[in-house]
C-alpha positions as CSV (number, residue, x, y, z in Angstrom):
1,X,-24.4,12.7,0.6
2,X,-21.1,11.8,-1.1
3,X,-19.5,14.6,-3.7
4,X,-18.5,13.4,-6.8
5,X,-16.4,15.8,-8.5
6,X,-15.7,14.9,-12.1
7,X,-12.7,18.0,-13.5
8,X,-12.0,16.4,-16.9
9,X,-13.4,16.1,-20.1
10,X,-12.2,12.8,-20.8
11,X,-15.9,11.7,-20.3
12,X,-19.2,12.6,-22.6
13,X,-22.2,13.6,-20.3
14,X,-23.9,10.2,-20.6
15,X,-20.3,8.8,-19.1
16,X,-20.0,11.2,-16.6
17,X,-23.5,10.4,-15.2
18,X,-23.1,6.8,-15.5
19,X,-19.8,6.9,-13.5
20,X,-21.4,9.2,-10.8
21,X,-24.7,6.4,-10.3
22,X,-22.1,3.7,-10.3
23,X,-19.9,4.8,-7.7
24,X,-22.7,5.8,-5.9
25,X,-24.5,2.3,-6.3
26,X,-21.3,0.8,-4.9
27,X,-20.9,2.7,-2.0
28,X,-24.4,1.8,-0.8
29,X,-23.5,-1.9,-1.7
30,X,-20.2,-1.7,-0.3
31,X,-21.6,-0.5,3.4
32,X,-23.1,-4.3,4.0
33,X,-19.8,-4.8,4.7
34,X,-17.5,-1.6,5.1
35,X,-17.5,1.6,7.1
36,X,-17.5,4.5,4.7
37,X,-19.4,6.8,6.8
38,X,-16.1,8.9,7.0
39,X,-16.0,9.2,3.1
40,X,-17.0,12.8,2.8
41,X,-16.1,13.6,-1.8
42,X,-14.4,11.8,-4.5
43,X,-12.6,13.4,-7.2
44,X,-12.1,12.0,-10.9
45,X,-9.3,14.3,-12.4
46,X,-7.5,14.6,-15.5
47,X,-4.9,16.4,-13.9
48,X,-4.5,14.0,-11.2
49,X,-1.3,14.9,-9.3
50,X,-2.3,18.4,-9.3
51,X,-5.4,18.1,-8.4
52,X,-4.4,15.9,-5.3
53,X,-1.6,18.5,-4.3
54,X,-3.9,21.8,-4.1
55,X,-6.1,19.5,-2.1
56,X,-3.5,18.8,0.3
57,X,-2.1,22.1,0.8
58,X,-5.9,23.3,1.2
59,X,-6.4,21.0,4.0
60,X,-2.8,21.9,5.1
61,X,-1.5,18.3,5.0
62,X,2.1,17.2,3.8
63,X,1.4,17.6,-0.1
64,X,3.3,14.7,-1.1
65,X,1.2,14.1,-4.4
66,X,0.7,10.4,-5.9
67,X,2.5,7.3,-4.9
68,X,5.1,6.9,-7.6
69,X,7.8,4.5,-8.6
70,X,10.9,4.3,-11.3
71,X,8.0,3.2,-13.8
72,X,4.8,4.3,-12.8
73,X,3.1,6.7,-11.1
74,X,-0.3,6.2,-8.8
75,X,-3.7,6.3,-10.4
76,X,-5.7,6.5,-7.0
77,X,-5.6,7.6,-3.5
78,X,-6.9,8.2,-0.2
79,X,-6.4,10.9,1.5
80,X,-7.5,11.1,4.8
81,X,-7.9,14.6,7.5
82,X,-9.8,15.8,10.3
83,X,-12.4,18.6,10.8
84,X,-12.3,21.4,13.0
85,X,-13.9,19.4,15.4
86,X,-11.7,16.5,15.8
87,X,-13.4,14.0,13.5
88,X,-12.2,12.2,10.6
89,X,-12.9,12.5,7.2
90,X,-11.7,11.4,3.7
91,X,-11.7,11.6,0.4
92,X,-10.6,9.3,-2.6
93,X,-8.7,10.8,-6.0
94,X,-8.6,8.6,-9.2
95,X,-7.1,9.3,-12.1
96,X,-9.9,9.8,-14.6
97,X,-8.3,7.3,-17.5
98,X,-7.9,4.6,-14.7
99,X,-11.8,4.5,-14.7
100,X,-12.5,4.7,-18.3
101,X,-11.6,1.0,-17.9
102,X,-15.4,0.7,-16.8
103,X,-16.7,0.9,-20.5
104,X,-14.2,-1.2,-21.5
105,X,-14.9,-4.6,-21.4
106,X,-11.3,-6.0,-21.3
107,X,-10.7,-3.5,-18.3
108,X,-13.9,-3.6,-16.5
109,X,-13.4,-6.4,-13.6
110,X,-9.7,-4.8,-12.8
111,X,-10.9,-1.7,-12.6
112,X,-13.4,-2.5,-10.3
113,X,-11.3,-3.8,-8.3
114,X,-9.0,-1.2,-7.9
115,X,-12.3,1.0,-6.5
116,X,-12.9,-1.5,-4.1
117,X,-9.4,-1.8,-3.2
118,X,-9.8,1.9,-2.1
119,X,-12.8,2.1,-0.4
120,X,-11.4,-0.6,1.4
121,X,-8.7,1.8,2.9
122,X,-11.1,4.2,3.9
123,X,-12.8,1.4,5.9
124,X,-9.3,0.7,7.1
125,X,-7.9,4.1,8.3
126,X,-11.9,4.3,9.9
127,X,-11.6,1.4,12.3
128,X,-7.9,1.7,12.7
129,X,-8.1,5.9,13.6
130,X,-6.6,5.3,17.2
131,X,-4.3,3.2,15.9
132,X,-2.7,4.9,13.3
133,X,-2.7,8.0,14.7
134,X,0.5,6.9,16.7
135,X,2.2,6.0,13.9
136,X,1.6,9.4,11.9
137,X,2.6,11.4,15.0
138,X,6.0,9.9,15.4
139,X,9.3,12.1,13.9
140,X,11.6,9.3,12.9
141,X,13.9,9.3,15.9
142,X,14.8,6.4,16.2
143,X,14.6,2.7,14.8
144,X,11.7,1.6,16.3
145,X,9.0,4.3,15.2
146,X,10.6,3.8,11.6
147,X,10.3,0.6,11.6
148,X,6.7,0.7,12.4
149,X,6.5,3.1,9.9
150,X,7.3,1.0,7.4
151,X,5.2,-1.5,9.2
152,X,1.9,0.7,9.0
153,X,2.8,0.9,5.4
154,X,3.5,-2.7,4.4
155,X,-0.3,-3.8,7.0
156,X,-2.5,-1.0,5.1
157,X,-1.5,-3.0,1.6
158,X,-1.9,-6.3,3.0
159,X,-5.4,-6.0,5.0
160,X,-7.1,-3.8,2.3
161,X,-6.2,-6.8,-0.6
162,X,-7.6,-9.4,1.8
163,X,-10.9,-7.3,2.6
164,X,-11.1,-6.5,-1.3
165,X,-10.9,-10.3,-2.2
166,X,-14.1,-10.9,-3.9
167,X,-13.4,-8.7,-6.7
168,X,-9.7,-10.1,-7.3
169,X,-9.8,-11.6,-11.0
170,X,-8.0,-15.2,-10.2
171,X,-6.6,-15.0,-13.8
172,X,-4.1,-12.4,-12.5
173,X,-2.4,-14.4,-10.2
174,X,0.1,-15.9,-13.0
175,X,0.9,-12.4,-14.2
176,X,1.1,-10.9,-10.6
177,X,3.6,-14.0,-9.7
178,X,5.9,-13.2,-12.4
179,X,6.1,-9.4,-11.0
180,X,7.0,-10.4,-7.9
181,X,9.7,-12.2,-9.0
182,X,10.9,-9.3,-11.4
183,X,10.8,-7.3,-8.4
184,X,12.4,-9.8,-5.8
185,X,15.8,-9.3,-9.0
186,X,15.4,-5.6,-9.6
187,X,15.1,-4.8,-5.6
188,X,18.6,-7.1,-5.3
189,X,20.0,-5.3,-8.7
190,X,18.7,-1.4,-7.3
191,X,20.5,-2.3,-4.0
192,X,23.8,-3.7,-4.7
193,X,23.6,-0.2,-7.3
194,X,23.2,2.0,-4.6
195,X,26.3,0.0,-2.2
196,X,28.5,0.0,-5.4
197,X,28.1,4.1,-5.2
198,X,28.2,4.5,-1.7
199,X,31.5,2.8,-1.6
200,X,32.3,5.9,-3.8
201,X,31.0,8.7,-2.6
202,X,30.3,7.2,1.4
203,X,26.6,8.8,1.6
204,X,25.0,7.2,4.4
205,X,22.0,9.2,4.3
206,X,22.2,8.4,0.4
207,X,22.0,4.9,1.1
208,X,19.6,4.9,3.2
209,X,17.3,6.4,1.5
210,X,17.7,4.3,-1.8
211,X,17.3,1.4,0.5
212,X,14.1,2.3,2.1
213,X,12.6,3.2,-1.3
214,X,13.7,0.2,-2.7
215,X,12.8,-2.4,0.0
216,X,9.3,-0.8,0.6
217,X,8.4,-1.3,-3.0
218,X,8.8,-4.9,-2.6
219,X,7.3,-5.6,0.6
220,X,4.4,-3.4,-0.2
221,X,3.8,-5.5,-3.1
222,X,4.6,-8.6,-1.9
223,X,2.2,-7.7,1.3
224,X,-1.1,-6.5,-1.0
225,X,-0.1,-10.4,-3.4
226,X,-0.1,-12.3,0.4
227,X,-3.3,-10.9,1.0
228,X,-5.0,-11.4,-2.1
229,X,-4.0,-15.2,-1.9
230,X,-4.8,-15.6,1.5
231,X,-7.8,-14.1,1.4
232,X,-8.6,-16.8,-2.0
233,X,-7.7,-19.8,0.5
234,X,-9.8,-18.2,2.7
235,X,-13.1,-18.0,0.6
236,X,-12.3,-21.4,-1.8
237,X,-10.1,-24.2,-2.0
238,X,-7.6,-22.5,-4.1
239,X,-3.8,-24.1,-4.2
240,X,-1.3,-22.8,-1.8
241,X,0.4,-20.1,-4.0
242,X,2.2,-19.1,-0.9
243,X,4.0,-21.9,-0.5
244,X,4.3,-22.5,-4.5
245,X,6.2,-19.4,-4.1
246,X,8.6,-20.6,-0.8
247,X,9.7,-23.8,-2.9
248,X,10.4,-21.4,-5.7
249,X,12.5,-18.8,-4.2
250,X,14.8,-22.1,-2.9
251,X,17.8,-20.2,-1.9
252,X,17.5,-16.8,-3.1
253,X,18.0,-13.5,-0.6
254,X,14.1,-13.4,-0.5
255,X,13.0,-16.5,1.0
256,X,13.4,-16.2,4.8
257,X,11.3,-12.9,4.4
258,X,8.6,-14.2,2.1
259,X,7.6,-16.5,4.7
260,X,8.0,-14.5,8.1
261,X,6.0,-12.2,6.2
262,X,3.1,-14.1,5.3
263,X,3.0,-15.6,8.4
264,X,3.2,-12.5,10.7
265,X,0.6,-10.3,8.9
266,X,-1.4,-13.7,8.9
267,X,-1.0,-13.2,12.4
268,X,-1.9,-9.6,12.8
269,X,-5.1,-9.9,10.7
270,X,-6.2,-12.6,13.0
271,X,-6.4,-10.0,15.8
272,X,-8.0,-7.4,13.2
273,X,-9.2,-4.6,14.5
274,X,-8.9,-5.3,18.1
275,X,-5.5,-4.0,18.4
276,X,-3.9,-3.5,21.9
277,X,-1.2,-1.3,21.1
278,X,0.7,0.1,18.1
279,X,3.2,-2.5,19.2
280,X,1.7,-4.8,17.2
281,X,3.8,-3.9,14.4
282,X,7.1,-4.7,15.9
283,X,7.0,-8.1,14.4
284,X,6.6,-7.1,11.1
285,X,9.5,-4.8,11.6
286,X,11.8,-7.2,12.2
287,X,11.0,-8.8,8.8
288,X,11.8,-5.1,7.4
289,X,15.3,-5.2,9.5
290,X,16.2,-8.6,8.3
291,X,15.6,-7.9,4.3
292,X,17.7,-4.4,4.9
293,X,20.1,-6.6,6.3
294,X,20.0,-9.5,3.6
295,X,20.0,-6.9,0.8
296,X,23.5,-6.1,2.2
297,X,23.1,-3.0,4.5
298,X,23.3,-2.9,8.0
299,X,21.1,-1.0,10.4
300,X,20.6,-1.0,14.3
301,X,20.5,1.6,17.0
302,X,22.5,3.1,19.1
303,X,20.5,4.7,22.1
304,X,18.1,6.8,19.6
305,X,20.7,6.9,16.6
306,X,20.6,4.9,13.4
307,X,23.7,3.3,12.5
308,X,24.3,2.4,8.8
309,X,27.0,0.1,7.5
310,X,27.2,-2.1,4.4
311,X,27.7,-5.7,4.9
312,X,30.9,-7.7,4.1
């Protein structure tokens, strides 16, 4: 049986209940088609970050906290371990005012979504164990297990949007275009910031860093959008936003990458689950090395170095 911890009081008792039966309701429904057998507790918290970081530390895992950004901060998670005896388990965090949208009937259909975007990462990290337990075990040495890093990363946001299709709301695609595009300019902006200081101050590390951050942001969103709209043309005969989007990026810094990228986790999820390797990922690394590289910084290897520079 599934724990559902509830540690607010955001919530009267009626609520609380409610929320508990319909969880609980969805993760019998949601089995028809996902494997949530390694779902072991969720929690609903008011103190959401905190909560998640005792959690961590108590399972002795990297307490890294919620995903966060310059303007928001995470509102659910997964967070996946293994018992004494080998086996995994996991457990989902949500922030207890991101399901309040429930009983609101403006909020309802997103929010939903957002709980089936998560059980739909459990699923994800279940059938993909063997797989991604390479990619956790590696210490970035060298290009190639950061890349796939990244990789890992920008697949889990893609593959979980696709298998969460039937609850996207279509009437978010206009809204959800118009953020891409924001992002695609504030990515550019962030990064020519970040050379303009390095110049300065010559941080390579510095860079780095800001460059990662930044880049990921994009392609994470950019991956979970080309899922969500593949997965529409896949279920109806929905336009090709995809390639609305390739005529409208035309000539800016974006383009090339846009389209290797839908085209490569298109790829991938056409092998889904029945992965050979962890090599797999390579390709979609490339795409990461390319938009480094048209953002205006440099990488490539040098036996197992990384070697930064800042394009002319």
């Amino acid at each position: 049986m599934i724990q559902i911890n509830v540690i607010t009081d955001m919530y009267t008792k009626e609520e609380e209940q409610s929320l508990k039966e319909f969880l609980l309701q969805q993760i019998t429904g949601f089995t028809e088609q996902l494997n949530l057998s390694s779902l072991k507790s969720i929690f609903i918290a008011k103190d959401y970050v905190e909560e998640l970081k005792s959690f961590q530390m108590e399972h002795s895992l990297e307490a890294i906290g919620a995903t966060k950004s310059d303007t928001a901060i995470g509102v659910a998670k997964v967070v996946k371990y293994n018992e004494a005896d080998g086996s995994l388990s996991q457990t989902i965090f949500f922030k207890d005012q991101l399901l309040m949208g429930l009983f609101q009937e403006k909020l309802a259909a997103s929010t939903f979504h957002t709980i089936h975007h998560e059980f739909c990462h459990v699923h994800d990290n279940f059938v993909m164990q063997h797989i991604y337990s390479q990619v956790e075990d590696v210490q970035y040495r060298d290009l190639i297990s950061l890349l796939r890093t990244h990789s890992d990363i920008i697949w889990r946001e893609y593959v979980v949007e696709r298998l969460s299709i039937k609850s996207y709301r279509i009437d978010n695609v206009r809204s959800d275009v118009k953020y891409l595009f924001e992002m695609i300019e504030e990515t550019n902006q962030g990064v020519m910031l970040s050379i303009s200081e390095y110049k300065n101050s010559h941080n390579t590390g510095l860079l780095f860093k800001e460059l990662q951050e930044k880049a990921n942001l994009l392609l994470k969103y950019s991956s979970a959008f080309c899922g969500a709209m593949q997965g529409l043309q896949e279920i109806s005969s929905e336009c090709d936003y995809i390639g609305i989007i390739s005529e409208q990026l035309g000539e800016s810094y974006y383009h090339d990458t846009w389209q290797r990228l839908n085209t490569e986790l298109n790829e991938l999820y056409a092998k889904y689950p029945k992965w050979e390797s962890i090599n797999v990922l390579d390709a979609v690394g490339k795409v990461v090395l390319k938009l480094w590289n048209d953002l205006g910084v440099e990488v490539h290897s040098q036996g197992n170095r990384i070697i930064i520079g800042v394009v002319d």
